[in-house]
N, C-alpha and C positions, 0 to 999 in steps of 0.2 A: 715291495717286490712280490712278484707274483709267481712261482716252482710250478711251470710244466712237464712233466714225462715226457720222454722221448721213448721211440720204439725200441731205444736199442736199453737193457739191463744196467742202471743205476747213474744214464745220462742224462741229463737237464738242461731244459731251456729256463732263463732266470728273464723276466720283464720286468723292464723299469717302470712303476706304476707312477709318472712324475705328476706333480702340481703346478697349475697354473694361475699365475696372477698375472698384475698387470706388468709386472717386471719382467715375465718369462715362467720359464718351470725351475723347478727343483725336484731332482729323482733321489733317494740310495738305489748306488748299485753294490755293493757288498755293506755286510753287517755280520760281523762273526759269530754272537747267539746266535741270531735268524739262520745262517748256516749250518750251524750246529744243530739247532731245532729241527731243522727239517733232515739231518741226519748224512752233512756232507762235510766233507774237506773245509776247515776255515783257519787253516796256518798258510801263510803264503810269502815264505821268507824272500822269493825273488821276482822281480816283476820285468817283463820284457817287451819291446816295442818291437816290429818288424815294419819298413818302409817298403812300397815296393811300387815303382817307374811304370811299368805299363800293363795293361790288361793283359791276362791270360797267361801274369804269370804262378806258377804251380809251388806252391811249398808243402812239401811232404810225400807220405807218409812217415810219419815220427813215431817215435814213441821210445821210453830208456829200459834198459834191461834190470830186474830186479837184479838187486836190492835197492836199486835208486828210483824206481819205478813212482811216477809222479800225477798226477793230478794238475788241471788244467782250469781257468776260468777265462773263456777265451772272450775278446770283445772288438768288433772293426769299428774306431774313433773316425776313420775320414774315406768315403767311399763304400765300397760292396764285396763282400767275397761269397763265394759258395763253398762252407766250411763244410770237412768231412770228416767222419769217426767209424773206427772200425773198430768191433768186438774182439779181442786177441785174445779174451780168457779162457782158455780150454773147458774153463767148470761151468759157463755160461750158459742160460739157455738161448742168450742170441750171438754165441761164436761164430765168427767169423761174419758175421751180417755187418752191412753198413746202411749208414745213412747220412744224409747232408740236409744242411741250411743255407738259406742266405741271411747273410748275418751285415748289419748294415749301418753308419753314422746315422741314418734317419730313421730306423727302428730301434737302433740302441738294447736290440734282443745279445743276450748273451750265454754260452754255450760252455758247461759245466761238462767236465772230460774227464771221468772216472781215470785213477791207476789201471793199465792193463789195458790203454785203447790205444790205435795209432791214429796220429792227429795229424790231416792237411787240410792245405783250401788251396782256389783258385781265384786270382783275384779277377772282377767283373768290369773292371774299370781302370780307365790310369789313377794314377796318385794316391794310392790304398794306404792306411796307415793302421795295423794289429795288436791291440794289446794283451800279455799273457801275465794273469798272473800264475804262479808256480809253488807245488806245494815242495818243490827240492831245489836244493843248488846244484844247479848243470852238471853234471861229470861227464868229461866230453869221453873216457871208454865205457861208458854207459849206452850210448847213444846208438839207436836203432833205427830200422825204418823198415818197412815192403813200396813194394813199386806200386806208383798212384795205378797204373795200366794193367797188375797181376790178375790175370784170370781166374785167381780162387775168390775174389773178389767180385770184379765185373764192374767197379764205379761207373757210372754216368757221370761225364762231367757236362756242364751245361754249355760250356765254350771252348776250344783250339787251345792247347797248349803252347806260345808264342816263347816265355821264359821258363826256364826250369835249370835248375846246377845236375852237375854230374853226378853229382851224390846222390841225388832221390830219384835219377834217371838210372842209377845203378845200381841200387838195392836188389837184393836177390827174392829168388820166388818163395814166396809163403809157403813153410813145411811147416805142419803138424810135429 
């Protein structure tokens, strides 16, 4: 595996450096030392898939309210999204900044989501399939969000929002 920086304060792109023979390749994509080594999150008591039918549908901005406040190892198994993270830690030097990837079944780049970010994507394609692993067990009064569209922000998404739920179309505006 290969730990790139991201521009935003203690987020990571994680590369699968896989091998190839005449069988195919073989990657790791987690390795709990290696994660530890390089000074991240490596408990990940809950793991989640999310499926989702057509392009340009929207999930998020997430993120859980402390004290359950959780850590992310995000990865798209079938198709394309343009995942996105937002700085929400007050002490930060990159509060309130975002930034996105496209995260992809055929790059197999995977996107390492500090405690204290809020986490969406958009999906690029029909048939997207997202894996998370989670370094908490969900507490659904935990659970938070800001609107993908909030002007403290300014996201760029790359494509038309066609899917999105009420709930992440309803999240209120980002206060300090």
């Amino acid at each position: 595996m290969r730990f790139e920086a991201t521009d935003l304060k203690d987020a990571v792109l994680v590369h699968a450096e896989p091998k190839e023979d005449e069988r195919g390749s073989f990657a790791r994509l987690f390795c709990r030392d290696t994660f530890r080594a390089h000074g991240l999150e490596a408990d990940f008591p809950q793991h989640s898939v999310s499926y989702s039918r057509e392009a340009g549908t929207l999930r998020g901005m997430h993120f859980q309210r402390e004290p359950w406040a959780e850590t992310k190892l995000v990865r798209c198994l079938r198709g394309a999204i343009f995942d996105v993270i937002i700085d929400l830690r007050s002490c930060s030097p990159t509060f309130r900044h975002w930034q996105g990837f496209e995260l992809s079944a055929d790059n197999a780049v995977q996107l390492y989501v500090p405690e204290g970010f809020a986490h969406g994507f958009i999906t690029l394609c029909a048939e997207v399939s997202v894996n998370y692993l989670i370094s908490r067990v969900y507490v659904p009064d935990a659970a938070a969000g800001v609107r993908y569209d909030d002007p403290a922000f300014g996201i760029t998404w790359p494509v038309p929002v066609t899917v999105i739920a009420d709930k992440d179309r309803e999240w209120p505006d980002f206060v300090v």
